[in-house]
N, C-alpha and C positions, 0 to 999 in steps of 0.2 A: 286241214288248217287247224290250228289251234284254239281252242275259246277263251285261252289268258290274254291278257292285253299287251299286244306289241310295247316292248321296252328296253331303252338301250343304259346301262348304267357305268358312266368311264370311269372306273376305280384306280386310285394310285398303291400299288402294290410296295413302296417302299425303298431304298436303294439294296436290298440285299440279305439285312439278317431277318429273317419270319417274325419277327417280336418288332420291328420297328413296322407295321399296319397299325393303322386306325381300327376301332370295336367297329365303326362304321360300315369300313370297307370291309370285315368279317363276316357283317351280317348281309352286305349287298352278296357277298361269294356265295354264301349260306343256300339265299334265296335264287341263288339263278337255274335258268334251264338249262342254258349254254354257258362256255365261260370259254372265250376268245384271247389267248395270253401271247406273251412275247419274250423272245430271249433273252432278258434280263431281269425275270422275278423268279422269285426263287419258288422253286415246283413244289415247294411243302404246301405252300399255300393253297395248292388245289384239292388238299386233304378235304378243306371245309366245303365242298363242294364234290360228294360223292358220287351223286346219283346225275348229275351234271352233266352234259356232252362234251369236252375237251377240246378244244383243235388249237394248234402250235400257227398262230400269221405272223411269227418275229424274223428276224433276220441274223443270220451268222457271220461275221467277215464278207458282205455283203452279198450273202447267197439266201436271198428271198423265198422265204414258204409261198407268199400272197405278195402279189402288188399292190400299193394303197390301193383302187381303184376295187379292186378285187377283195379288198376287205370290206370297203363302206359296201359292196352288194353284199357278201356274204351277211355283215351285221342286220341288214334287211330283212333277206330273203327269213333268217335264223329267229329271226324277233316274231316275224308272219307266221311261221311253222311252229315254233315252238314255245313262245312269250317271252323270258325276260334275260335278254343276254348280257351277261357283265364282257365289258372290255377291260382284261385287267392289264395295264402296264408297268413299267419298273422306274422308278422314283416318284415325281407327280404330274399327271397326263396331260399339265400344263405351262412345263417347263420343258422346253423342245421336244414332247412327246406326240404331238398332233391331234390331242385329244379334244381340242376345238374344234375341228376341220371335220373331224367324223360322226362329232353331236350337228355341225351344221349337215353334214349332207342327209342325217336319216333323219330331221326334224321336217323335211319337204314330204316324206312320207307320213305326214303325221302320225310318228311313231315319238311316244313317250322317253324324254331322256332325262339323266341327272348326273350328276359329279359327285364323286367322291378324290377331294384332294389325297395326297400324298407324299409322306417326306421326301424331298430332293435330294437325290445324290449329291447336291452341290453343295449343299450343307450340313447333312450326314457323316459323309464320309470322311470330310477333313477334319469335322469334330469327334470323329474316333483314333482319329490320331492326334488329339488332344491341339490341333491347331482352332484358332479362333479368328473369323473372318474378319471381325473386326474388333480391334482391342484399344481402350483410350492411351493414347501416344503412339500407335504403331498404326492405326488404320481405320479411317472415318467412315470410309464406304466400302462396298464391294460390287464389280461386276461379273459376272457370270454369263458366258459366250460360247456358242457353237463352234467347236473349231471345223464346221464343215457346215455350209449352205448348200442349197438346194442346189446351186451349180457346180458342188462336189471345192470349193474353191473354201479359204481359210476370210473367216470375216473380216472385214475391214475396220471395225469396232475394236480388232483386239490392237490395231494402230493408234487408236484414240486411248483407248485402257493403259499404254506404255508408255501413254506422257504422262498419268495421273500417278496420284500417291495410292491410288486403291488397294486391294488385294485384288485379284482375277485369278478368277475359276474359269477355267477351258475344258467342256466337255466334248469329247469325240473330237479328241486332237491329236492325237497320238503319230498320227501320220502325217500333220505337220508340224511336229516336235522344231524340224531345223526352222522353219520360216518363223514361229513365233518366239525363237533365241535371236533370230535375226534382227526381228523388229525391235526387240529389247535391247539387244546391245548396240542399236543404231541408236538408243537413246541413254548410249551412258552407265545402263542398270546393270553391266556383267555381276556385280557382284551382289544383287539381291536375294536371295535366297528362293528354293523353288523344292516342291514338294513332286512328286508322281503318288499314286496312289493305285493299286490295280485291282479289281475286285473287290472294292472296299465295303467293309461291314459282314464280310463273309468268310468264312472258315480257309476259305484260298487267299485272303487278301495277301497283297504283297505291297512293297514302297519302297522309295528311293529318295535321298533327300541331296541336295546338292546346289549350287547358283546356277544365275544364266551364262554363265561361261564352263560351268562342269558337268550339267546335269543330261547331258548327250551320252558323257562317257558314261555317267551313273547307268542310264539307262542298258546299256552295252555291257556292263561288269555286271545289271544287275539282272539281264532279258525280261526287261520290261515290255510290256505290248497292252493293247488294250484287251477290254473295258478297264481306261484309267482315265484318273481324273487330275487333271493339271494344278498345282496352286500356286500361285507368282504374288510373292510380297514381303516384308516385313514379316508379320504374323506368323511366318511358317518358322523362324527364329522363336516362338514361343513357346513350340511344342517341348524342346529341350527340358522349359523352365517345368512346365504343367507334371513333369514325364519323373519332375526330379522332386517336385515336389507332393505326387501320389506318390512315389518312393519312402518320405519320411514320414506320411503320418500314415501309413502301414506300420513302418516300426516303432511308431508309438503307441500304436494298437496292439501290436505282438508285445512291447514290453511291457 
């Protein structure tokens, strides 16, 4: 048994590129025994955590290292044996990451926990493709939606989201790309504009940009698949302008 004090620290690893972490979350990696990661951070990050134990509990095109269940013991068992385990995940562990769920179940073991937030893919990524969630005249809110539930089924929020003027972000939707064109064009919006985004903030990013009446085919000319992230709105017509206007004052600078 170990004589450091059991401790679980859920860190947000960021949506992707190694530079977008918190000094925070750097220094929780720094300090851990263990460091419990998932397949969607990016594995530079485990530099800062040399001497560390490593184990891979994420999931691929749903082929499971660990079952939840089977993590919140492992994170136990690893805090008891060894002292202070970072759970690192990819955007922030508390935007459809479960990173609640795993501080409730090892806090019964009065084992020591904390949070380290982290930039969300939801936000991130579409603002590296220079689109803006929300922009005054084009977009007052935004929502951001699972495109999968816990019954593997497409939310029902993202019905409510396609009556609004918002923007919406659809994460882990990829697969059902057709039902949420359905829902949109059951309300009129074929021709809103609609962003994909694949990998985004990382050296493989890839994108596709198109409405809800074109952006199926986009997908198909463009082999789009996931890890991508959905944008439906207005605001994804911005990107153009933002795109044209870091164009010219570059050549202001060059001239």
């Amino acid at each position: 048994m170990s004589t450091k004090t059991p401790k679980l620290t859920v860190v947000g690893a960021g949506p992707g590129d190694p530079d977008l972490i918190t000094l925070k979350a750097i220094k929780a990696i720094e300090s851990a025994d263990v460091v419990l990661y998932d397949a969607l951070i990016n594995e530079e990050l485990l530099n800062y955590a040399p001497n560390a134990e490593k184990i891979f509990v994420g999931k691929r095109k749903g082929c499971y290292a660990y079952q939840q269940e089977q993590i919140n013991e492992l994170i136990v068992s690893r805090t008891k044996t060894h002292g202070h385990v970072v759970r690192l995940k990819g955007g922030d562990p508390f935007i459809f990451g479960r990173g609640a769920e795993e501080i409730d179940y090892v806090q019964q073991f009065d084992i020591e926990t904390e949070m380290v937030p982290g930039i969300s893919s939801a936000l991130a990524v579409p603002a590296y493709q220079g689109i803006p969630l929300t922009k005054r005249g084009s977009s007052e809110s935004f929502w951001v939606i699972t495109g999968t539930t816990k019954s593997h089924k497409l939310s029902q929020d993202v019905c409510l989201a396609a009556k609004s003027n918002a923007t919406v972000v659809i994460l882990m939707g990829m697969s059902k790309l057709s039902e949420i064109v359905s829902i949109f064009a059951a309300e009129n919006k074929q021709d809103v504009p609609v962003a994909i985004i694949q990998n985004g903030t990382t050296k493989n990013e890839q994108f596709g940009f198109g409405t809800i009446a074109t952006i199926e085919n986009v997908v198909l000319d463009k082999k789009l698949s996931s890890p991508a992230i959905i944008v439906i709105g207005e605001v994804v017509n911005q990107r153009a302008k933002l795109a044209s206007i870091y164009k010219e004052v570059q050549e202001e600078i060059v001239s």
